[in-house]
N, C-alpha and C positions, 0 to 999 in steps of 0.2 A: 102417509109413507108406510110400507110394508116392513115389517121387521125384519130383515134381510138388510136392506135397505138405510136403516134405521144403526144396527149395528155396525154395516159397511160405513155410515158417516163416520161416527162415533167414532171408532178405530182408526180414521186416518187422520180424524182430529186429534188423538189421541196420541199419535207416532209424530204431527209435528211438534204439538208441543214436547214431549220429549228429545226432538229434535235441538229446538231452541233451547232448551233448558241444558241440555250438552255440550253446544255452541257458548252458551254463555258463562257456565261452570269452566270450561277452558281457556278463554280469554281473559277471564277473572274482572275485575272491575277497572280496572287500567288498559280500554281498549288501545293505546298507544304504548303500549308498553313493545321490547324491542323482541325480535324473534332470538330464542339462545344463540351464541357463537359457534359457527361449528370446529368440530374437536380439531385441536391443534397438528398440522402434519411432522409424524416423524421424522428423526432427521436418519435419514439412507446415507447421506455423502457421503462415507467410505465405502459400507456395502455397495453401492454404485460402482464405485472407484477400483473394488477388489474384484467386485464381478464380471467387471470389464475389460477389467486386469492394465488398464493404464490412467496413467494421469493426466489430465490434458491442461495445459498450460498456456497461461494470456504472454506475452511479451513483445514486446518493439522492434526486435534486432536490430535498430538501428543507433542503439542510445549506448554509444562506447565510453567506458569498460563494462557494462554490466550485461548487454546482450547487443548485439553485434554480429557482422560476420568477416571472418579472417580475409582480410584481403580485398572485403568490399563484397565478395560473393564467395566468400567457402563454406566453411563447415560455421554454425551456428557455433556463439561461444559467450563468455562473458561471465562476472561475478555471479549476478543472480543466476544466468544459467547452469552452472555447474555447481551451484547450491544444491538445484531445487533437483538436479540430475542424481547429486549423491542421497539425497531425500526420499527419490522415487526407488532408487536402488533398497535402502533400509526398509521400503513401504512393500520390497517385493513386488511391485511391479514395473511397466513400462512407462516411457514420460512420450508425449505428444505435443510438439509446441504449435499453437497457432497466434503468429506474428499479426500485427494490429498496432494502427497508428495510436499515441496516446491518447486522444482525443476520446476514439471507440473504445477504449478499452474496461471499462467498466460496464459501460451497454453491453460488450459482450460476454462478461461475467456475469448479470444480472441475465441477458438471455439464457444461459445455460451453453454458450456455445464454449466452454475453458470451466476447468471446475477451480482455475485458484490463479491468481495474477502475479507473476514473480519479475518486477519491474522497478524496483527501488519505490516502493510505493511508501513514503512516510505518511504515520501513524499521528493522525490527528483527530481531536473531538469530534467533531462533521462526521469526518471519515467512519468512527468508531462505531456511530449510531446507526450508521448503513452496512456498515459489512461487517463481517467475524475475522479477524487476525489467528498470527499465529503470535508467537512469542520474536521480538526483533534478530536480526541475523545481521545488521548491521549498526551502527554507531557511529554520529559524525558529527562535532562540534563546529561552528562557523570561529575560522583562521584569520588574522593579520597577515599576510606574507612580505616579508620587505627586502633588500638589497642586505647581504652577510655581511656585519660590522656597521648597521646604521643603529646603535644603542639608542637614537631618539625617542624608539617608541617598544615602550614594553607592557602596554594595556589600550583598551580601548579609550579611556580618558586622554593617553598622549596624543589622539588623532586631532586632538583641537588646533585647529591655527594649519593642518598639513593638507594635503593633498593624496587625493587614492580615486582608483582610476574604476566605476560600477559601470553595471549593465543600468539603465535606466530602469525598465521594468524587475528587477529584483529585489530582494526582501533586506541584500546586503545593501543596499544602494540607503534604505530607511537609514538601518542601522548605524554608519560611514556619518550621514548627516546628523542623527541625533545627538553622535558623539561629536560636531562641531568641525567636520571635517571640510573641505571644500570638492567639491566631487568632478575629475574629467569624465565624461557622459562616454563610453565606450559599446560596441558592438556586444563584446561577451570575454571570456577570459582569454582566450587566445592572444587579445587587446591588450587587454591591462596587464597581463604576465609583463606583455613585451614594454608595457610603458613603465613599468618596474625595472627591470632588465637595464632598460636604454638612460634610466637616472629621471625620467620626464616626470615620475612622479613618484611621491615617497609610499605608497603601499597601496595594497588591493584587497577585499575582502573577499570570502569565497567560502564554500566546504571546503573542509578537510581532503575528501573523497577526493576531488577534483585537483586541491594539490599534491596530493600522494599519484595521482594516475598522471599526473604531469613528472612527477621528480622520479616517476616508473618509468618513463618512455626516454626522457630527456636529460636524465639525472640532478636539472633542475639549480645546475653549477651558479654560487651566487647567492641563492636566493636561501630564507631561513623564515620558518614560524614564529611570529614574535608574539603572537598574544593567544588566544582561543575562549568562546564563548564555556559560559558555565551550563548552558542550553544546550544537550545535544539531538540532536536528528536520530530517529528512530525512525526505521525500514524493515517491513514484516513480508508477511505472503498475505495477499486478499482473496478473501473464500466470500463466497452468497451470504446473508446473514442469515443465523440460523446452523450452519454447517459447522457444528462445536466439534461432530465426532472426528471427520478429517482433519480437521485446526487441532484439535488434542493427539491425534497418530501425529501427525507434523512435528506437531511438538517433541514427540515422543522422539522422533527422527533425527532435528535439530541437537537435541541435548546428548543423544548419542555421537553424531557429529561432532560438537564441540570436545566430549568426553576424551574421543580416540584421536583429535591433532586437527580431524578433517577440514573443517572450519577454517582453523588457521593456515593451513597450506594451500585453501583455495586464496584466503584472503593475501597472502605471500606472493602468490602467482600473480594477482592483479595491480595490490598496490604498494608490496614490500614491506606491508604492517598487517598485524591481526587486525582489521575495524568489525568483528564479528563481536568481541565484547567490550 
């Protein structure tokens, strides 16, 4: 072999094993070890929010009182709506609603298509792990309602031995039976209002929310709250998880609301009571 030759081997034996030897100094001896994390993405949600100068908003309009439309087809309206209206207003900018059955509606917060859900969306563990809240803008204990002047029942314990008229699938329906109640199996409130009303049965359980927007429309002549849970229902704004910096302006927005009346006079309008705190 010609020295030319000789040293061209040399040399490229020379470059792989430096090769390998770089390869393996980098992998370190844990060839299964994991590649690092890549660096965590900033949260933009407001700057987003501000550069675009509106907010766009998940809601149902069809779930009355809290979004809805007057008449069946007018002007968009409702509790949450006109929260998250005077929110946008404080945030400086525009609000954008895009309506979506409840069903979508998280898929389309999770898409990106609505940067925050303002749908009475109560605040639970599940919930909490998935998305970013804001601070609650509503409040709602589950109610006894019964016939004005039936003193039989003044807690949850008196429903033993009685009769209250549930939806099968609801959570009042458990509750009604735990406490030893006998339950008429009903459609939804509209039912059991009237099987309270008509005497057929001694009470009903329900939200609050839902008897307040009844004794708002109907004045509800009759009938009176006789007991309410120590548990209340908490309903926030749902944001992407991650989205602290818009959920903190929110915030920021809400406690000003509350500060100067806002709050209460929306919640006046809808159900004749504060349920904001």
């Amino acid at each position: 072999m010609t020295a030319r030759r000789l040293f061209t081997a040399t040399a490229l034996a020379l470059t792989a094993a430096l090769a390998v030897s770089a390869c393996s100094s980098d992998s370190g001896d844990d060839q299964s070890a994991e590649p690092s994390a890549p660096p965590a993405e900033s949260d933009t949600s407001l700057t987003d929010v501000q550069e675009a100068g509106v907010l766009v908003v998940g809601t149902e309009g069809t779930y009355r009182p809290f979004s809805f439309h007057e008449d069946g087809s007018g002007d968009l309206t409702g509790y949450d709506v006109e929260v998250i209206r005077a929110v946008a207003e404080e945030l400086g900018v525009e609000v954008r609603f895009e309506e979506t059955q409840w069903d979508a509606i998280f898929a389309g917060l999770e898409a990106g298509r609505f940067d925050v859900i303002a749908n009475q969306v109560s605040i639970t563990p599940e919930r909490e792990e998935a998305y970013t809240f804001s601070e609650p803008y509503t409040y709602s204990p589950g109610v006894i309602v019964v016939r004005e002047g039936d003193d039989s029942i003044g807690s949850f314990a008196d429903l033993g031995g009685k009769t209250t008229a549930q939806s099968l699938t609801s959570n009042w329906y458990t509750l009604a039976e735990e406490n030893g109640a006998t339950i008429e199996a009903v459609e939804g409130w509209a039912q059991a209002v009237a099987l309270v009303e008509q005497g057929r049965v001694d009470a009903t359980i329900n939200d609050e929310l839902t008897f307040l927007d009844y004794k708002k429309q109907t004045g509800a002549a009759g009938l009176v709250v006789a007991a309410e849970t120590d548990d209340v229902s908490r309903s926030a704004f749902a944001f992407r998880s991650g989205s602290t910096a818009l959920a903190d302006a929110v915030n920021e927005a809400l406690a000003a609301l509350a500060a100067d009346g806002t709050l209460a006079e929306i919640s006046a309008e809808f159900f004749g009571e504060d349920v904001s705190q």
